[in-house]
C-alpha positions as CSV (number, residue, x, y, z in Angstrom):
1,X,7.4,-5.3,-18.6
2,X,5.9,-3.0,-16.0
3,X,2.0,-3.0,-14.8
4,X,0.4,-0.4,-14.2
5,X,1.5,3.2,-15.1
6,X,-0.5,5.2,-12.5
7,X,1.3,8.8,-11.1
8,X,2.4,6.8,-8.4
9,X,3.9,3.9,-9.8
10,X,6.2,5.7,-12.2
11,X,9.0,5.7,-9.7
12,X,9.4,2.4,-11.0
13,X,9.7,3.1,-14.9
14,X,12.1,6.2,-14.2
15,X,14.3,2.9,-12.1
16,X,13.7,1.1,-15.3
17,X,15.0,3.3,-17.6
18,X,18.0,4.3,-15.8
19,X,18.8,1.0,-16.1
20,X,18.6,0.9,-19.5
21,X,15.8,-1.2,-20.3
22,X,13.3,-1.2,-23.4
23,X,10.2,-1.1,-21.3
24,X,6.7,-1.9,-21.9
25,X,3.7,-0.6,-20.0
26,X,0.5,-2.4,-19.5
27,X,-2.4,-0.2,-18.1
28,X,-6.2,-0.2,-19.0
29,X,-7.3,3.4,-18.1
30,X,-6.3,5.6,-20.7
31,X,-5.3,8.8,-18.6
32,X,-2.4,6.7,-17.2
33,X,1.0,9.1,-17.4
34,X,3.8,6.1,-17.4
35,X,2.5,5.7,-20.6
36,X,4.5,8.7,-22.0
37,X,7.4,7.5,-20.3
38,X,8.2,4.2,-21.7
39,X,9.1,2.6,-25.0
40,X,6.1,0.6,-26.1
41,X,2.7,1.1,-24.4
42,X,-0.1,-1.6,-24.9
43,X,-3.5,-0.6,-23.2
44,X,-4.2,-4.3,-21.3
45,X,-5.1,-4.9,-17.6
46,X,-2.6,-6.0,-15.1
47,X,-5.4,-8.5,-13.7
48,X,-6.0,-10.0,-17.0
49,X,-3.3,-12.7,-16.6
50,X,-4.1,-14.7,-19.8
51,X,-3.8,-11.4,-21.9
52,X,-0.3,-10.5,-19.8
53,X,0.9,-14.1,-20.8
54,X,0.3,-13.4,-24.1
55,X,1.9,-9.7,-24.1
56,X,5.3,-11.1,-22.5
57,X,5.7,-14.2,-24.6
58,X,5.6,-12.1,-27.8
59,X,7.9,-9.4,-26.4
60,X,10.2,-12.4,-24.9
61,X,10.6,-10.2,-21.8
62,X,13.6,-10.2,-19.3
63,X,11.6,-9.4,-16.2
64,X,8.3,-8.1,-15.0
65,X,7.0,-5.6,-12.4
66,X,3.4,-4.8,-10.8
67,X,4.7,-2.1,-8.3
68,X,3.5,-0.6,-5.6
69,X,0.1,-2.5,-6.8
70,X,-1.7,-5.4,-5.3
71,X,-3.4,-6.8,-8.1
72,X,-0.9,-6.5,-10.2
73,X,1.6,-8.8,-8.2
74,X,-0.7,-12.1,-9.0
75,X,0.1,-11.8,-12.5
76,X,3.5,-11.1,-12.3
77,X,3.9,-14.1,-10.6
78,X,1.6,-16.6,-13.2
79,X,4.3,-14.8,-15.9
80,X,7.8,-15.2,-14.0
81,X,6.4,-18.4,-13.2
82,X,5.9,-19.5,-16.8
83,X,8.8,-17.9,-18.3
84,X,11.0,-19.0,-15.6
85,X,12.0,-15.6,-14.6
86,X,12.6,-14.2,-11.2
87,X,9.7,-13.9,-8.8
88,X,7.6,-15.7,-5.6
89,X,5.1,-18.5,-6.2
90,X,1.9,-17.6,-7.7
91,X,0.2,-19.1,-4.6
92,X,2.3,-17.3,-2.1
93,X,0.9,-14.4,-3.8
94,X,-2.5,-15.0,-3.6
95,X,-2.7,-16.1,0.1
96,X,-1.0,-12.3,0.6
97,X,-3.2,-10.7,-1.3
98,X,-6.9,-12.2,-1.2
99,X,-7.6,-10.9,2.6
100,X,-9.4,-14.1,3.2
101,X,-7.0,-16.4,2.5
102,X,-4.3,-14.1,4.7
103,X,-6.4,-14.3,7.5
104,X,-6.6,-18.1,7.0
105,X,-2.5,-18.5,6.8
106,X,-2.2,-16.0,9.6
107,X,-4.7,-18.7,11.7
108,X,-2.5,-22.1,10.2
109,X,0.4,-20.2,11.8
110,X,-0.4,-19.8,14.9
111,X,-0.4,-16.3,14.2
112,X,-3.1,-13.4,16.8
113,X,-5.6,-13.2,14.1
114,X,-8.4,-11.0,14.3
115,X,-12.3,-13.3,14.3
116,X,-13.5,-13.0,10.6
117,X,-16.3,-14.4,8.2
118,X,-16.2,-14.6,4.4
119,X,-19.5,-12.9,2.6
120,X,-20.3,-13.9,-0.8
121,X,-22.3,-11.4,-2.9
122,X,-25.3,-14.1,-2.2
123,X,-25.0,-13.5,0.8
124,X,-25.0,-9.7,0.9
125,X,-28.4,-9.9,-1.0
126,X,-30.1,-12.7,1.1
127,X,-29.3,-10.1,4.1
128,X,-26.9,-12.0,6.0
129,X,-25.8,-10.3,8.2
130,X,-22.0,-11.7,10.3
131,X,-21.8,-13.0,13.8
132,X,-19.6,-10.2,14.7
133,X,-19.9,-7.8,17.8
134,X,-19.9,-4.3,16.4
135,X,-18.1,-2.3,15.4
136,X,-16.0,-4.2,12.7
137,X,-14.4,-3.7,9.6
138,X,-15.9,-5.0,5.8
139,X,-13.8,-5.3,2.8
140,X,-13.5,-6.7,-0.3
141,X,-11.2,-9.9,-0.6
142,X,-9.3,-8.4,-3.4
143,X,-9.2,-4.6,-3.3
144,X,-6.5,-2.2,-2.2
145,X,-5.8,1.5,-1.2
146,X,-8.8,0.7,1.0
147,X,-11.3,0.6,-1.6
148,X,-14.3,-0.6,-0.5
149,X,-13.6,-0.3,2.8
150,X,-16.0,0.5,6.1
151,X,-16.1,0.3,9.6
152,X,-19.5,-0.4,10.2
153,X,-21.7,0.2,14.0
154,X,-24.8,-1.1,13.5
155,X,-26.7,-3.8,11.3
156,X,-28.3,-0.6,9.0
157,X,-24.8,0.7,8.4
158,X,-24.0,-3.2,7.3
159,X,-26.9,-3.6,5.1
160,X,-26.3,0.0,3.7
161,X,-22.7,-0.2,3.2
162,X,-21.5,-4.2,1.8
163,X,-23.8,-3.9,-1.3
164,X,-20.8,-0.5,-2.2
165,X,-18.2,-2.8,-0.9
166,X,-19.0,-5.5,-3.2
167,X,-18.8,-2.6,-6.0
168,X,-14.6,-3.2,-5.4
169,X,-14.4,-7.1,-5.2
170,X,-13.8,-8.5,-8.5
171,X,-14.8,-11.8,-6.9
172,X,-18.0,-10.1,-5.3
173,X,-16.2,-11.9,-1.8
174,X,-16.2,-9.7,0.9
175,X,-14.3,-9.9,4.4
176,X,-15.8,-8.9,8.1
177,X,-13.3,-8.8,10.5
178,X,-13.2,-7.6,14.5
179,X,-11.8,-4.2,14.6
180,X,-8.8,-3.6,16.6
181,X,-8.3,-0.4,17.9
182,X,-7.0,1.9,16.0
183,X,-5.9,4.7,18.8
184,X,-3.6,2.2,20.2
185,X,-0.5,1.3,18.4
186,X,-0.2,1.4,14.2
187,X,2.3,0.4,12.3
188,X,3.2,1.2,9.0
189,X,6.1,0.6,6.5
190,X,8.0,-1.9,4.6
191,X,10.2,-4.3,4.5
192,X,13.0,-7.0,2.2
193,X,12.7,-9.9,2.0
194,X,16.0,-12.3,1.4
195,X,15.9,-16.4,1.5
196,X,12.6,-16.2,2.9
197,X,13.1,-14.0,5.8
198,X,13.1,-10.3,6.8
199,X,16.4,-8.6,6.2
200,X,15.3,-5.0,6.6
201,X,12.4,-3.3,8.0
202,X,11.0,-0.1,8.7
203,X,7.8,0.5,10.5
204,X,6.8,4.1,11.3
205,X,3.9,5.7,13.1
206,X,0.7,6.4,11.3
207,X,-1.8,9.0,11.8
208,X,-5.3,8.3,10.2
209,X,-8.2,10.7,8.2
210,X,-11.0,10.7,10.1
211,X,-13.3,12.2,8.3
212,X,-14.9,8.9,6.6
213,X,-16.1,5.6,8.6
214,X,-13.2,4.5,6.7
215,X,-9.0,4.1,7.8
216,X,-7.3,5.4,5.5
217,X,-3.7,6.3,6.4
218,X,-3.0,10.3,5.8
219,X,0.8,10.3,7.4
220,X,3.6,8.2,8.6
221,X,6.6,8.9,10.3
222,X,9.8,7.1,10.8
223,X,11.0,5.9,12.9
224,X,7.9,5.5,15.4
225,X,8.3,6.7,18.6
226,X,7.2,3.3,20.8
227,X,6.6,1.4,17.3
228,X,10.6,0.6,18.2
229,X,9.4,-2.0,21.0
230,X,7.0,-3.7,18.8
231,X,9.6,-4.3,16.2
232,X,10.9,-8.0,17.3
233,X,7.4,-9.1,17.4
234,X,6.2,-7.8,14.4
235,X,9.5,-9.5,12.8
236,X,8.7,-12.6,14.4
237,X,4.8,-12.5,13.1
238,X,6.1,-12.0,9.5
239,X,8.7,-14.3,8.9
240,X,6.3,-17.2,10.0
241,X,4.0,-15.8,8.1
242,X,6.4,-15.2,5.1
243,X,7.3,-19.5,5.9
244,X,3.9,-20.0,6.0
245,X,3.0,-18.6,2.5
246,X,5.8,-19.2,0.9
247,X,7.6,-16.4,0.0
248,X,10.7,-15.7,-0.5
249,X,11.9,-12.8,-1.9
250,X,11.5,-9.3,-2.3
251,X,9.5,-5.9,-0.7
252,X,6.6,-6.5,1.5
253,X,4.5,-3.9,2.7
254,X,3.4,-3.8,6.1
255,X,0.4,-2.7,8.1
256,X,0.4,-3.9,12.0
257,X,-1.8,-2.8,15.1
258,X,-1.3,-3.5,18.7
259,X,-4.6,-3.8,21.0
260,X,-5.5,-2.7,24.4
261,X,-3.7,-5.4,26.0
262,X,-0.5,-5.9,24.0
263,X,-1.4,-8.3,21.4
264,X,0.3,-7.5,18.2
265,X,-1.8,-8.0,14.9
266,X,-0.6,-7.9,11.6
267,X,-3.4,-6.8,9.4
268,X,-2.0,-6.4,5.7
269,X,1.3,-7.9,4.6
270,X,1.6,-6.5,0.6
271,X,3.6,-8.6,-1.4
272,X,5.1,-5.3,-3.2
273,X,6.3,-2.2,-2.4
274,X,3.9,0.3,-0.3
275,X,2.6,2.8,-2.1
276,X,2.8,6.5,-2.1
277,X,6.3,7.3,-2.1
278,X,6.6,5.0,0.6
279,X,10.4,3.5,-0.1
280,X,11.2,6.5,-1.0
281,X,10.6,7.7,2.3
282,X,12.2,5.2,3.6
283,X,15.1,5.5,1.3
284,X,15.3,9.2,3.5
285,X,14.8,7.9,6.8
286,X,17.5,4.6,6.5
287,X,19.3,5.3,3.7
288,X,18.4,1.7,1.7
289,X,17.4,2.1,-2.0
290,X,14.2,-0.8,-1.8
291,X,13.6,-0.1,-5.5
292,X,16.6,-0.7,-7.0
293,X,17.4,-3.7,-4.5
294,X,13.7,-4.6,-5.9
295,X,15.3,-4.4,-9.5
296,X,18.5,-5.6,-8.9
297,X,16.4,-9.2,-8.0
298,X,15.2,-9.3,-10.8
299,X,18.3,-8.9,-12.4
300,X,19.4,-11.8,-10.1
301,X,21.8,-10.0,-8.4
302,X,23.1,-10.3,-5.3
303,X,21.0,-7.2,-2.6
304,X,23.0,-5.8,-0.3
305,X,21.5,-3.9,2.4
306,X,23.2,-0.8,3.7
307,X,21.6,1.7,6.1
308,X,22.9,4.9,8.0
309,X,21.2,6.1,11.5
310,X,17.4,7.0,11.1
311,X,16.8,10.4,10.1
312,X,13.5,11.6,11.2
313,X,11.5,11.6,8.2
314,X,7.8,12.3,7.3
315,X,5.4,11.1,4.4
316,X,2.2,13.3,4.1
317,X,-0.2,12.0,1.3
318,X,-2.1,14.9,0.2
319,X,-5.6,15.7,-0.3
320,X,-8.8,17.4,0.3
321,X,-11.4,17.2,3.1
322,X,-14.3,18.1,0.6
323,X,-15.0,17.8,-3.5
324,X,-14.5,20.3,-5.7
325,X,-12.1,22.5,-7.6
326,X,-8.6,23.4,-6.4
327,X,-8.2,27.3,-6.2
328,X,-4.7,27.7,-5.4
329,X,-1.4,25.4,-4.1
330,X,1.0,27.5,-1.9
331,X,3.4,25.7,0.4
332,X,4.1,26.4,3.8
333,X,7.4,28.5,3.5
334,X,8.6,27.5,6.9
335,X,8.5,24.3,6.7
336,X,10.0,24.4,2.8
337,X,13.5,23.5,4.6
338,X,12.2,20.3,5.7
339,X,10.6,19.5,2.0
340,X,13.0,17.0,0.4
341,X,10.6,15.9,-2.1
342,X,7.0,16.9,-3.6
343,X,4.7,14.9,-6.1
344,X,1.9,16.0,-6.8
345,X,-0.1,14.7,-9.3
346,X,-3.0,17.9,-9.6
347,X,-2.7,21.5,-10.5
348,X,-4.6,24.7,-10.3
349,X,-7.9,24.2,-11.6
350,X,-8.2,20.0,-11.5
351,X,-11.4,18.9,-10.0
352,X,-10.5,16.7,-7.0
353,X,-12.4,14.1,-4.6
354,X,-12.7,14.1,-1.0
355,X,-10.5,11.8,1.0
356,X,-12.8,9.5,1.6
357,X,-13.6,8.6,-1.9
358,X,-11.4,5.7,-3.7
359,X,-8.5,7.1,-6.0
360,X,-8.5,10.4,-4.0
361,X,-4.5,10.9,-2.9
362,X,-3.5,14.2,-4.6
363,X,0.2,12.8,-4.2
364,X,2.7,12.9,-1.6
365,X,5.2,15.0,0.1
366,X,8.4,13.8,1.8
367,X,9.6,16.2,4.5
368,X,13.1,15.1,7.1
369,X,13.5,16.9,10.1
370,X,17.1,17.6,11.7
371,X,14.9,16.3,15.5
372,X,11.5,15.1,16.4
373,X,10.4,17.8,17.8
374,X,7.9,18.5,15.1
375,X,6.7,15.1,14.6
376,X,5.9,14.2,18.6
377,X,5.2,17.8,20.2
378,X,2.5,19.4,17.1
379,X,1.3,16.6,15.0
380,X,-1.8,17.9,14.2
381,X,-0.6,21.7,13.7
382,X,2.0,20.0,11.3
383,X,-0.7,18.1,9.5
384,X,-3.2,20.6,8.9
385,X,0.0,23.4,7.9
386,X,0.8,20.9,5.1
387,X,-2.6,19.6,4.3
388,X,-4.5,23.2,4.1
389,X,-1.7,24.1,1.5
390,X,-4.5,22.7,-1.3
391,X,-7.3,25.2,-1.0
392,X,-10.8,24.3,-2.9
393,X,-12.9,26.9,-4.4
394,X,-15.9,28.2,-2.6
């Protein structure tokens, strides 16, 4: 059983059905495309857990899979749990993925962890307003691909911006959190998880949209440049992190920032695979296959981990700076060399939203390099050459 069957989750069907399986899709938006890809499709959402219950009992499934989805994952684990099939606690889960309680295990652990407060939709509309020194970050508790997510200056922006962010939180909980600098040092990337710890990671550098008051990741390159020297550290925060929550097997994906004076915080750890293309990426760059060692667990088989030299490799979700309709897509025929895959999920013609808007990514393209001198000497030439190949009408 797979949930969710959005353009970028059908990586995982395709793995599915090269494997052989009968599969069955659950998604509640109609539009979905996995649903033309798979055996039985049943129009149910991945957060309603009792429903999900239901579905896999009757189809007396062999495993189940919410990639490359947060919300999904929390149900996948209530069902492996109850069917006894392969998969982490359902509370190991949830501390992961509610932002609140992360922050709290991050804190039990010992762990840097940025100063937060938790905001109930109450207190939104009573005006309560957090303790924080602007700027810092609000977010929902329980929303991802940085829905509902603001960096916020002022008490006005606050007041004008929580009552949207509550709009994402299906427990109308939001987050405030200290922001740490984003121009220092990002991380991005994912990693395996074996017996409870880490047994492969790759963290690349990641360059932000900075059109919105919002940080929404636009690139990522791997291997980082000086994310190398951060690597122990950042291992060393997730696997007591990982001890912490209890889990013990399988991807993670992983978002971690350094500040001005060399404190490493991890901000997100994603108990799935990252999304958009991400492993696949990464599958480039290293040369390990995270989505089928993700299906070979749940075919309790044994993951074995091999990996070649790094290849410099590059992961450009695409977009649009502004609304509107897309006029033409012609790639940039110098760099078409380096292109080693493209998905794009538009066409001539499709109406399309700015970046800065939830749901926006356009796809993703996966472009390797035979040196860095692309990715460390022109950055921003190589971002807008890829990113201006999506014109909007005038």
């Amino acid at each position: 059983m797979l949930l969710g069957g959005s353009y970028g989750q059908m990586p995982a069907i395709e793995e599915a059905k090269r494997r052989g399986y009968y599969t069955i899709l659950c998604d509640y938006l109609p539009d979905n495309p996995g649903q033309y890809l798979v055996d039985l499709y049943i129009p149910a959402s991945t957060t309603d857990v009792v429903a999900i219950l239901d579905i896999a009992r009757q189809h007396d499934i062999d495993a189940i899979l919410g990639y490359a989805s947060d919300p999904a994952t929390y149900t996948c684990a209530v069902v492996s749990e109850a069917l006894d099939l392969p998969g982490n606690p359902p509370s190991s889960i949830a501390q992961l993925t509610d932002k609140g309680l992360f922050r709290a295990a991050q804190q039990q652990a010992g762990l840097p962890t940025p100063e937060f407060r938790i905001l109930t939709g109450n207190d939104v509309a009573t005006g309560q307003i957090p303790d924080l020194a602007f700027p810092y970050i609000i977010k929902p508790v329980d929303s991802s691909d940085t829905k509902g997510v603001y960096n916020v200056s002022n008490e006005k922006e606050f007041t004008d911006l929580a009552q949207e962010a509550l709009q994402f939180s299906r427990s109308k909980t939001l987050i405030a959190e200290t922001m740490i600098d984003a121009n220092t040092v990002n991380l991005h990337g994912d990693g395996f998880v074996i017996d409870g710890q880490i047994a492969f990671m790759a963290l690349g550098k990641v360059m932000f949209y900075a059109g919105s008051t919002k940080l929404k990741p636009s690139a990522t390159w791997y291997p980082g440049d000086i994310e190398k020297n951060w690597l122990p550290e950042a291992e060393r925060q997730i696997n007591k992190l990982l001890q912490e929550t209890g889990f013990h097997e399988g991807p993670i994906n992983i978002e971690a920032r350094a500040d001005a004076s060399g404190t490493l915080y991890l901000m997100e750890i994603g108990p799935r695979s990252g999304g958009g293309m991400t492993p696949q990426t990464i599958a480039h760059a290293y040369g390990f296959d995270m989505l089928a060692a993700t299906f070979d667990l749940l075919e309790r088989k044994r993951v074995v981990i091999q990996t070649h030299p790094a290849i410099h490799t590059m992961l450009m979700t695409m977009h649009v700076n502004d609304s509107g309709t897309i006029s033409s897509i012609v790639r940039d025929q110098d760099l078409e060399p380096f292109l080693v895959e493209a998905h794009l999920s538009v066409k001539e013609g499709d109406s399309v939203k700015s970046y800065d808007q939830p749901a926006s990514s356009l796809g993703a393209y996966i472009y390797q390099f035979p040196d860095d001198t692309l990715l460390t000497k022109n950055r921003d030439d190589l971002y807008h050459r890829i990113i201006d190949q999506i014109q909007i009408a005038q």
